[in-house]
C-alpha positions as CSV (number, residue, x, y, z in Angstrom):
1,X,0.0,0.0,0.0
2,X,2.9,2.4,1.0
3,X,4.6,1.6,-2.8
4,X,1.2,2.5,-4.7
5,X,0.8,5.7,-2.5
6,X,4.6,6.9,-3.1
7,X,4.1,6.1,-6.4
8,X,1.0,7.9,-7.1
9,X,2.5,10.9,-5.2
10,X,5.4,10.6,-7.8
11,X,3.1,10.8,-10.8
12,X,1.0,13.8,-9.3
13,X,4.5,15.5,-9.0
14,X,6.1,14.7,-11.9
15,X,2.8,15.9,-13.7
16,X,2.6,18.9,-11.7
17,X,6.2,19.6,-12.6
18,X,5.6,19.4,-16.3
19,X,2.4,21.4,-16.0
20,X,4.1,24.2,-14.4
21,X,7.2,24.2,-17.0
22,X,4.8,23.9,-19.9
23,X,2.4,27.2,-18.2
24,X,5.5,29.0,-17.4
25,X,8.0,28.3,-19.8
26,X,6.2,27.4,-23.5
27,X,3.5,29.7,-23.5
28,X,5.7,32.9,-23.5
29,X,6.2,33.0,-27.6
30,X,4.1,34.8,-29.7
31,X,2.1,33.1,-32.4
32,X,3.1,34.3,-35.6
33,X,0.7,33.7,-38.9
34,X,2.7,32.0,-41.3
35,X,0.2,34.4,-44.6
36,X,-0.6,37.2,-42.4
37,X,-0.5,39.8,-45.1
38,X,-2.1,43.0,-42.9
39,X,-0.1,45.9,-43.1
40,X,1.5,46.8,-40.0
41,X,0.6,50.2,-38.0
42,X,3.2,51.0,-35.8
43,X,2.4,53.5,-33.1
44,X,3.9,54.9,-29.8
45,X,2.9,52.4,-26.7
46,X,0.5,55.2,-25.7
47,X,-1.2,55.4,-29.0
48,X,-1.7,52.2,-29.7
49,X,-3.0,51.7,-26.0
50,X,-5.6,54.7,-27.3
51,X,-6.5,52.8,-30.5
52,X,-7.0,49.5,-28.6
53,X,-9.0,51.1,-26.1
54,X,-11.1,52.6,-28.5
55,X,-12.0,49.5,-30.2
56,X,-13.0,48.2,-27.2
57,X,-15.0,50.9,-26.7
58,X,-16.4,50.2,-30.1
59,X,-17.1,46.6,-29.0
60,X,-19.3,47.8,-25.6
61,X,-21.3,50.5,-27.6
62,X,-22.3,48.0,-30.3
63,X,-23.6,45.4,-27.5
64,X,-25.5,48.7,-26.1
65,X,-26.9,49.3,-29.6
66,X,-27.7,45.7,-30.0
67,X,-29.1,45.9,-26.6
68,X,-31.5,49.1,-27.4
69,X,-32.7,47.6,-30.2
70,X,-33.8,44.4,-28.4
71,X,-35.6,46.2,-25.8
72,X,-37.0,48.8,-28.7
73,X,-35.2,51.8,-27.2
74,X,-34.6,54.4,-29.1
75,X,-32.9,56.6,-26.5
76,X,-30.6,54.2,-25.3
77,X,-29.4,53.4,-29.2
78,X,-29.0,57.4,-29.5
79,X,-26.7,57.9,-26.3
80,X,-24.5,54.8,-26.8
81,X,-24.2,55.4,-30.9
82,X,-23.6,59.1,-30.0
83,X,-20.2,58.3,-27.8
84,X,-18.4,56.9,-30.6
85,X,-19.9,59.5,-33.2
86,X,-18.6,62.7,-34.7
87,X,-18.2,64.4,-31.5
88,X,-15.3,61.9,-30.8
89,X,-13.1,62.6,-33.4
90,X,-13.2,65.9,-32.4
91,X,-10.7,64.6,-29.7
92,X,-8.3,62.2,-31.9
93,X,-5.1,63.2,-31.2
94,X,-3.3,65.1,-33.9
95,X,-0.2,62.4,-33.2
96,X,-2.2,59.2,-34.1
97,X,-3.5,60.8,-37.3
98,X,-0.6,62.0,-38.6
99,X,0.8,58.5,-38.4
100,X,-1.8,56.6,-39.2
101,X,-2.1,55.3,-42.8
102,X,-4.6,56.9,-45.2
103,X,-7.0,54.0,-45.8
104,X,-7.1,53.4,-42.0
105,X,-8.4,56.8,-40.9
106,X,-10.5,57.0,-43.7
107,X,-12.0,53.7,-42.2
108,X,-11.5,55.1,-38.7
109,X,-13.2,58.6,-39.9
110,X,-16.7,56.3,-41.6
111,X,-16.8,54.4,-38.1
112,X,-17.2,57.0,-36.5
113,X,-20.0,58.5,-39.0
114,X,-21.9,55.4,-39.2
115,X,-22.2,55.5,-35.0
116,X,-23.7,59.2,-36.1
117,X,-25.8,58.1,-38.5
118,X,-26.9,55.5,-35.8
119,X,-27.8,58.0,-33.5
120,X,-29.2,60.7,-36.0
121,X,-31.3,58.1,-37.3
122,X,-32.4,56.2,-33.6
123,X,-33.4,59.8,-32.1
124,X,-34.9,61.6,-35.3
125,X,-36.7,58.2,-37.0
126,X,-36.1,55.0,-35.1
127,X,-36.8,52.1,-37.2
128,X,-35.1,48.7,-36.1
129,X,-34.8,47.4,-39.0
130,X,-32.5,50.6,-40.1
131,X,-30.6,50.4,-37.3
132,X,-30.1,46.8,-37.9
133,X,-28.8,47.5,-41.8
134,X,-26.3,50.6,-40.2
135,X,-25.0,47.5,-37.6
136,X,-24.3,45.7,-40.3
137,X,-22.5,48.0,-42.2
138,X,-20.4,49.3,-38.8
139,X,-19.3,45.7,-38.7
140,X,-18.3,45.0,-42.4
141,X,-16.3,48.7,-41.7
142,X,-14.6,46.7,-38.3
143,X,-13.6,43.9,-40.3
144,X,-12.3,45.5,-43.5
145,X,-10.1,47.5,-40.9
146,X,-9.4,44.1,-39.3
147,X,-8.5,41.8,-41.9
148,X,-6.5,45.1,-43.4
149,X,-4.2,46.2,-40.7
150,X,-2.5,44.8,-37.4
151,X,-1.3,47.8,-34.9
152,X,2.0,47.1,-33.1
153,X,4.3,49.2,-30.2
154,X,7.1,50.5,-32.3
C-alpha cells in the first residue's frame, strides 16, 4: 500500500512539474501567422494603448446598440451610438492621425460616422430594422479594418 501511495504521489508530481514548465515556460512566444499579409501600424505604446481602447469601446457600444434595439429603445441606441460618433473625433489626437495610414483613418473617420448616423437616425426616425442594416454596415467597416491592418508598439 505504501509503494502505490509513493508512487502515485510521484506521478502527481512529476505531472505537476511538467504542468508548471509547460504554463511557465512554453506559452511565452508569440504566435506568428505564417500568410498574415495585414499591413502593420506602428504606433507609440500610448497610442496604440488609445486605439486599442477605443475598439474596445467600439465593441461595448455596439452590445449597447444591439441591446436598445432588443428592448426597442430608441434613446438608449441614441446615447451609446452618439459616444463613438462625430463628437469623438473631435478629440483624436493630432499624433495618431498623422501616423496613421490613409486607408485606415478613412476607415477610422466612416466608423465614426456610421455611429452618427446611428444616433441621428435612432433619435430623429427610429426604425429597427435601419438600425439593424447601419449594424451591419459598422461591422463590415470593423472587419475590413481588421482583416487590413495589425497595430503594433514600435
Amino acid at each position: 500500500m505504501k509503494k502505490i501511495l509513493i508512487a502515485s504521489n510521484v506521478v502527481l508530481l512529476a505531472t505537476t512539474l511538467i504542468l508548471a514548465y509547460v504554463l511557465l515556460f512554453t506559452g511565452t512566444e508569440l504566435v506568428k501567422l505564417p500568410n498574415d499579409t495585414r499591413t502593420t501600424v506602428k504606433y507609440a505604446p500610448d497610442l496604440r494603448e488609445l486605439v486599442m481602447s477605443e475598439m474596445r469601446d467600439y465593441l461595448v457600444i455596439m452590445a449597447e446598440i444591439q441591446q436598445g434595439i432588443a428592448e426597442n429603445n430608441p434613446e438608449k441606441i441614441y446615447e451609446a451610438a452618439s459616444r463613438q460618433g462625430q463628437a469623438s473625433i473631435d478629440e483624436t489626437p493630432a499624433r495618431l492621425l498623422k501616423l496613421s495610414p490613409l486607408a485606415c483613418k478613412q476607415m477610422g473617420f466612416q466608423g465614426h460616422h456610421l455611429f452618427q448616423a446611428i444616433a441621428d437616425s435612432a433619435k430623429t426616425n427610429y426604425n429597427p430594422q435601419t438600425t439593424v442594416k447601419q449594424m451591419a454596415a459598422l461591422t463590415n467597416n470593423c472587419v475590413a479594418c481588421h482583416a487590413t491592418y495589425k497595430v503594433v508598439v514600435e
